[in-house]
N, C-alpha and C positions, 0 to 999 in steps of 0.2 A: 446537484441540487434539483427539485422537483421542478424548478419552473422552467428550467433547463432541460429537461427531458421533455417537460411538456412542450416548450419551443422544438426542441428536436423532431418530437410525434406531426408536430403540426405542420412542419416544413417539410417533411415525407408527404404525408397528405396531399399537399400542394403539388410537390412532384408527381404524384401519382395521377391528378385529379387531371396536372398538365399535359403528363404522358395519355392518358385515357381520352383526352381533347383530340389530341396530334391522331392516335390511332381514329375516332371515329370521324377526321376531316380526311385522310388518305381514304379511308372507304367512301367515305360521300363523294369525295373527288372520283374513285373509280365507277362508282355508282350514276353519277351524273355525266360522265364518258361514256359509259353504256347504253344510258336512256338516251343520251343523243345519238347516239349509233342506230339503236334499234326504234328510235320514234316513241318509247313509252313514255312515263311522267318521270318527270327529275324529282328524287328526291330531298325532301325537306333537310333543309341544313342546320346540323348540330351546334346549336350556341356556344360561347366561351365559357370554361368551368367557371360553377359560383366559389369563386374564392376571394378572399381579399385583394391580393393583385391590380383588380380590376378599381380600387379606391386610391392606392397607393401615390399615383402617379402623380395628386392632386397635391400631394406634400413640396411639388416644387411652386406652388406661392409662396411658399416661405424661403425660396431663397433670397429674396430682395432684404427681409431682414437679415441673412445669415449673412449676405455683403456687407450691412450694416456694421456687423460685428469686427470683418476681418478690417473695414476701411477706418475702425475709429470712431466711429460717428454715432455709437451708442455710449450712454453713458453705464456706467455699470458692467462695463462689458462680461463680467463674470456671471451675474446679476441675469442676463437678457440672454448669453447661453446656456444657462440651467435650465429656465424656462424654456427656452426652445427645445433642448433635448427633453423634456420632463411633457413639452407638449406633444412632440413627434411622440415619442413612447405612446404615450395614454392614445393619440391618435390610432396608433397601428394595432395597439390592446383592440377599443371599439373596433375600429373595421373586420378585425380575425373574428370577433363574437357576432359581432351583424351578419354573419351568413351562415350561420347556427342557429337554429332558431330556438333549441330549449337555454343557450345561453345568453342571445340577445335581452332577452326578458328579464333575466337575471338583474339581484341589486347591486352583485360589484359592476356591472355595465352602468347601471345608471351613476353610482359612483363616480365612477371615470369621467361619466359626463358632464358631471358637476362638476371632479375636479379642472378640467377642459376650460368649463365654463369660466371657473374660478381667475384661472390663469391665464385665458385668453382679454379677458378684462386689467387685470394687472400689465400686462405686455401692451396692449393695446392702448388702454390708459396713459402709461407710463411712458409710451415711447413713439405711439402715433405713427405715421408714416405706411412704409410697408408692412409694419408689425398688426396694422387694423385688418392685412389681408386673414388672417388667422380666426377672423368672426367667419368670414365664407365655410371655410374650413371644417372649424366649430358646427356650421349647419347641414354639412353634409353630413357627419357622423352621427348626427341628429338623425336626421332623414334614415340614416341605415337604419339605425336601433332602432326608433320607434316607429313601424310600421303601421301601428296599428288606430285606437282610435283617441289616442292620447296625443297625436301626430300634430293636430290643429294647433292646439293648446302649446304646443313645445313649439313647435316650429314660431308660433306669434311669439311668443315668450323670448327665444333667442332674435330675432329680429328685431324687437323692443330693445334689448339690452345692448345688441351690438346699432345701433339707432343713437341710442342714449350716449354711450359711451362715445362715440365719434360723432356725435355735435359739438362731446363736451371740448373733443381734446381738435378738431379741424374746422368744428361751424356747423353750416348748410350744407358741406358736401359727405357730414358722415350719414346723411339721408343713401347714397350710393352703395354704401357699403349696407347699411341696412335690408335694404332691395335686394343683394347680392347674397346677404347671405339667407333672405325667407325662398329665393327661389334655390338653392342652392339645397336647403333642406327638401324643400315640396316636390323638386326634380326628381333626385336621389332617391326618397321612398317611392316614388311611381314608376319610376322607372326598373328597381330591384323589385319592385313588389309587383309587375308584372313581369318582369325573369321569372322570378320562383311561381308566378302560377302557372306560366306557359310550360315550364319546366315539369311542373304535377301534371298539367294536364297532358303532357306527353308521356307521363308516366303510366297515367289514368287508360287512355288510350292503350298504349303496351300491352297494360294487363287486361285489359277486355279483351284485345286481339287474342291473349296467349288463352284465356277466357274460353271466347268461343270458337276455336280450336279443338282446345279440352272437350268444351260440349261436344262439336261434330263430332269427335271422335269417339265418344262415348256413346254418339248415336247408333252412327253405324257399326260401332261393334255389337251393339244388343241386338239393332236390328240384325245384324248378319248372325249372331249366334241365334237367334230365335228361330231366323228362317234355316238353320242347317239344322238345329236341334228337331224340328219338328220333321223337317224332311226327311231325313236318316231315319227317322223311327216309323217313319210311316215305308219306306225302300225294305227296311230292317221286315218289319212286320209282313210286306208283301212278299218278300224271297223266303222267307218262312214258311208261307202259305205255300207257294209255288216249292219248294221241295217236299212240301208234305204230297201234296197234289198232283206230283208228276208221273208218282209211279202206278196209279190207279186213272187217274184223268187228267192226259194232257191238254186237251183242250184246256180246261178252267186253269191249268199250270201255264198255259199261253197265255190265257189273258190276264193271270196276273202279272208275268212280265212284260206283257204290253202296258199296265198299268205303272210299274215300275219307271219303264220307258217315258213317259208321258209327265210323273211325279218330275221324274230328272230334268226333262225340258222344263216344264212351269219351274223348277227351283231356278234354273240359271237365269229365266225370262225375270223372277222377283229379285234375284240377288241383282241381275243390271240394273233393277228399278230404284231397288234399295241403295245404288252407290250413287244416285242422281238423288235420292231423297224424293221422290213423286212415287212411291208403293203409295196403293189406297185399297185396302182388303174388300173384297165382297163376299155379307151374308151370305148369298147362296150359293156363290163360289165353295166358302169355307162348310158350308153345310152338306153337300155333295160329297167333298171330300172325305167330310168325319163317316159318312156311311160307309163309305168306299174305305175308311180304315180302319171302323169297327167290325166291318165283314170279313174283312181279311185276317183280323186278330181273332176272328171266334166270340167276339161279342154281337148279339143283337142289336141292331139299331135301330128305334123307334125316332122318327123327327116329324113334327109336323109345326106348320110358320101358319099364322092369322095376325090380320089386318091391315091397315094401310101402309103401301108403300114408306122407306124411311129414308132418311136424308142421308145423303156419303157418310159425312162425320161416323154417324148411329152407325151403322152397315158397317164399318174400318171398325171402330172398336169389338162393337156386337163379333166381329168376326175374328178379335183377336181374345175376344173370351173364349168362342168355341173353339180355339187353336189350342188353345191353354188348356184344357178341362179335357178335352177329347186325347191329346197328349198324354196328361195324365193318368186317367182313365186305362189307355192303353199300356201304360207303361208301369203304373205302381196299383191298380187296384185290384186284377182277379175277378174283374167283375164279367159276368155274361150277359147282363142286359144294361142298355144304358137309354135312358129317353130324351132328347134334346125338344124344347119345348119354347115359341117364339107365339109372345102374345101382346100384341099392338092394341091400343086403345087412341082415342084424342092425342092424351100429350103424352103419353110412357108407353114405354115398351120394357117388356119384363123379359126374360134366356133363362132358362133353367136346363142345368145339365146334370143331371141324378142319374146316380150307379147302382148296384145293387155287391157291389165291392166289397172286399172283406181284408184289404192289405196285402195280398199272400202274394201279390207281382206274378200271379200265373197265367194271368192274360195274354201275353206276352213275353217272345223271347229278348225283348230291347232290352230290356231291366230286370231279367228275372231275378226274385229273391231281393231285391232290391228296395221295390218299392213299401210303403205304409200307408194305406188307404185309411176308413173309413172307421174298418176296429182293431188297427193295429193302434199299438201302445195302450191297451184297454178302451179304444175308442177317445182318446185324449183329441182334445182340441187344441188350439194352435192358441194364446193367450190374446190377439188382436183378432181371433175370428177368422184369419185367412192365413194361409202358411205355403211356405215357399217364395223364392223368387219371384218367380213372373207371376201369382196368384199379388202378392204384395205389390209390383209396378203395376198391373192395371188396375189393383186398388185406388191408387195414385190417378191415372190417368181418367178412370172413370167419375171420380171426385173432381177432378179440374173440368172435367164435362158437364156437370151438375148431375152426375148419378151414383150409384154406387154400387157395389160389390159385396155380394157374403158367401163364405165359402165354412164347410164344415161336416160332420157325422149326421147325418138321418140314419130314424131308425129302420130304413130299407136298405142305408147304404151312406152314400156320400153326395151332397148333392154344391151345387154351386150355381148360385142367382146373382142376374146382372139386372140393374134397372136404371133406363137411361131415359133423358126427352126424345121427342121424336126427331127434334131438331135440336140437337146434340152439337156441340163445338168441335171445333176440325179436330181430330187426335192430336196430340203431343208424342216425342218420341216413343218408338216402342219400346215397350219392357224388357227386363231378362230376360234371359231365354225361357224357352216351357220346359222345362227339363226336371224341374227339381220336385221330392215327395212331396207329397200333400199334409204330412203330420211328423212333427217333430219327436 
């Protein structure tokens, strides 16, 4: 039968939930053997699973009536063990549903409690004595199910009734049982209903930690492929230089592998930075650089910077534009002149970094034939105005900055404008890597 299975399903559950306790009380036991070993923090201890179990045990007030039955001393005795079986049932029904929450809420739950209610009155009524202990009873499984803001009202409402009913049938003393059973209710939902929030909120917790985990590592992995991608292709672009250049002038072939040399140190000196997360890029760190790696590719490099001094924030981003575009540039455009252009006012500062690019990736051996500048694919634009990876992340970044990004086809070539405050917010993680075409 279906209700049989579903008892079946639900007593695995149980087991399972017991089993899943036991294992995470040996680990907090060896956990807390640890941290006293080595001085660290004892970890926080795993509560007992939310299952019904935990309500069950309260079914021994009702054995004072079941004596009743076996000594004789009820009348009816047929009568007053239906009821008791018929109430234990519907009790242990409630409590399995009270720690489900899409079922708790449910109207055969409320049912149940009715009927509960029903027959706790008749027994009670009827037979007085230990049979009145069954209003407490009656208010605990109250308390389980309705947690919520209907809880006031229920919980008076069973306390009234089990009041009522044991003045009728002992006097002044069914005022005890009354008592007994509004706290019985009130306890019961504060006490479960702060299980199950402590319970989320350890949940809540979990998944932020698993969270920002995720994050970091998603940091460092852009950061560290951004800073290999750009490195490699500026190493890439220098050994090029320097084999074309050896056999004619070794000198300038020396100093491009002194440059080489020097590229390698600064990348490991940023990647240590980058795994500490304190990299903070410099304008004219990164401005130096792009000359020194468009000279080496055979492009031109025009740069010239005006006006005031700018804030770190500005200087990190500003210098993760011209990482980006100067990359590209070298790697997908063909182009032989490029101009990088830094123009500060009051509150903005504008970067522009215009090519004179034509797609064809012969700039460069990084990517040859690879890339799509400026009037590859008929000079087609990218549909948001900016295209690629890391053109798209510091889209992003420079927008949570208060400024912005546009990147796309001029008709000299390809150009890419950054406009930022002068006092700019700290950067957020770095972008993709620079690596990817400029057009789709």
């Amino acid at each position: 039968m279906s209700w049989m299975r579903g008892a079946r399903a639900r007593l695995r559950e149980w087991r399972a939930a017991q089993e899943q306790w036991k294992a995470d009380m040996r680990a907090f036991r060896a956990s807390e053997k640890e941290a006293r070993r080595t001085g660290a923090a004892v970890p926080e201890q795993p509560g007992p699973p939310p299952t019904a179990f935990s309500l069950l045990p309260w079914l021994l007030l009702g054995l004072g009536a079941f004596s009743n039955l076996f000594q004789g001393e009820t009348p009816n005795p047929w009568v007053g063990g239906l009821g008791l079986l018929t109430f234990n049932s519907l009790y242990i029904y409630v409590a399995v549903r009270a720690f489900v929450k899409e079922k708790r809420g449910a109207p055969s739950t409320r049912v149940a409690l009715v009927a509960m209610a029903a027959i706790t009155c008749g027994l009670g009524g009827g037979y007085g004595g230990n049979w009145l202990l069954f209003f407490p009873l009656l208010g605990l499984a109250t308390g389980a199910a309705l947690r919520g803001e209907h809880l006031r009202w229920a919980g008076l409402a069973v306390a009234v009734l089990a009041g009522a009913v044991s003045a009728a049938r002992d006097g002044w003393n069914g005022l005890n049982i009354a008592y007994a059973t509004w706290i019985s209710t009130m306890v019961t939902a504060a006490i479960l209903g702060l299980s199950e929030a402590v319970r989320e909120l350890r949940a809540a917790r979990e998944q932020l930690a698993h969270q920002a985990v995720a994050e970091e590592r998603l940091r460092f992995s852009r950061d560290l492929h951004d800073l290999l991608g750009h490195t490699m292709s500026v190493i890439v672009v220098k050994s090029e230089a320097a084999r074309r250049l050896a056999p004619r002038d070794m000198d300038a072939a020396l100093a491009q592998i002194t440059d080489i040399e020097s590229v390698g140190r600064q990348a490991l000196t940023e990647i240590r930075e980058a795994v500490t997360g304190y990299r903070e890029g410099s304008l004219g760190t990164e401005l130096d650089r792009a000359r020194s790696v468009l000279d080496a590719a055979g492009v031109e490099a025009v740069v010239g910077r005006s006006g005031a001094p700018l804030a770190p924030g500005t200087e990190a981003l500003l210098g993760w534009v011209v990482r980006e575009a100067v990359t590209n540039v070298v790697r997908h455009s063909g182009a032989s002149r490029c101009e990088i252009t830094v123009d500060g006012t009051a509150g903005r500062v504008r970067l522009t970094v215009a090519d004179n690019g034509t797609g064809t990736g012969t700039g460069s051996g990084a990517d040859a034939g690879a890339g799509s500048g400026a009037g590859a694919a008929g000079g087609a634009a990218w549909p948001d105005g900016v295209g690629g990876t890391g053109l798209k992340g510091l889209t992003e970044r420079l927008a949570a900055a208060g400024g912005s990004l546009r990147a796309g086809p001029s008709p000299r070539g390809f150009t890419v404008t950054a406009e930022l405050p002068t006092e700019a917010l700290e950067p957020p993680a770095p972008a993709a890597a620079a690596t990817e075409p400029r057009a789709c």
